[in-house]
C-alpha positions as semicolon CSV with decimal commas, in nm:
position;residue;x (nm);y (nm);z (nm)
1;X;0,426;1,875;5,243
2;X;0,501;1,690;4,897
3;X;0,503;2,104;4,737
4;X;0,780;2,170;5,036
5;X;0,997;1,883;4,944
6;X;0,948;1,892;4,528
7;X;1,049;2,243;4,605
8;X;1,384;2,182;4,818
9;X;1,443;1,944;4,573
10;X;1,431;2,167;4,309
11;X;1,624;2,429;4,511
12;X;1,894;2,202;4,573
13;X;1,928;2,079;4,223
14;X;2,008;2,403;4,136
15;X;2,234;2,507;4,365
16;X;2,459;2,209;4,301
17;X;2,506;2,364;3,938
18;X;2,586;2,645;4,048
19;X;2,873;2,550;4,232
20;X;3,011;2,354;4,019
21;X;2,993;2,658;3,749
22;X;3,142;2,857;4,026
23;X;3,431;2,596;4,092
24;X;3,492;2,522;3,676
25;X;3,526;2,937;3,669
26;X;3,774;2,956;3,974
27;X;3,965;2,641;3,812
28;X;4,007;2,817;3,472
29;X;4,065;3,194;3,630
30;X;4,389;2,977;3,826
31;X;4,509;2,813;3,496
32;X;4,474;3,108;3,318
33;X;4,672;3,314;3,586
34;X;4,945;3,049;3,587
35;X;4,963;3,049;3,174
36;X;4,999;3,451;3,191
37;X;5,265;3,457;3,444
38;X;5,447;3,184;3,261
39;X;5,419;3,382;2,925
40;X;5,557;3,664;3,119
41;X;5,866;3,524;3,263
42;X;5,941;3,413;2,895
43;X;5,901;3,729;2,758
44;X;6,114;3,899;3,051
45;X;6,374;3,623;2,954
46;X;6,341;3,714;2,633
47;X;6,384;4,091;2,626
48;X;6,671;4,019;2,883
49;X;6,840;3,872;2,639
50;X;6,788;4,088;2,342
51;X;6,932;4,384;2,571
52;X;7,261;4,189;2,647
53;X;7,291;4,132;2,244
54;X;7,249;4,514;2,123
């Protein structure tokens, strides 16, 4: 019985670190989605404005 529960233990510790890897990777795929669509808009802004000067 004391293998079983060393074992979910064990089990358990792990998964928790895996989900929080899982949840730092989703956090940092949505901040780096938000940056690139930000950087876009500024460069649409950008070439917008470029065309109305020539």
């Amino acid at each position: 019985m004391n293998n079983l529960i060393a074992f979910v233990n064990e089990f358990l510790s792990y998964l928790l670190v895996f989900v929080v890897f899982v949840v730092a990777m989703l956090i940092a795929g949505k901040i780096g989605t938000t940056m690139r669509k930000s950087k876009n808009e500024k460069e649409a802004a950008t070439a917008e404005v470029e065309v109305e000067v020539n």
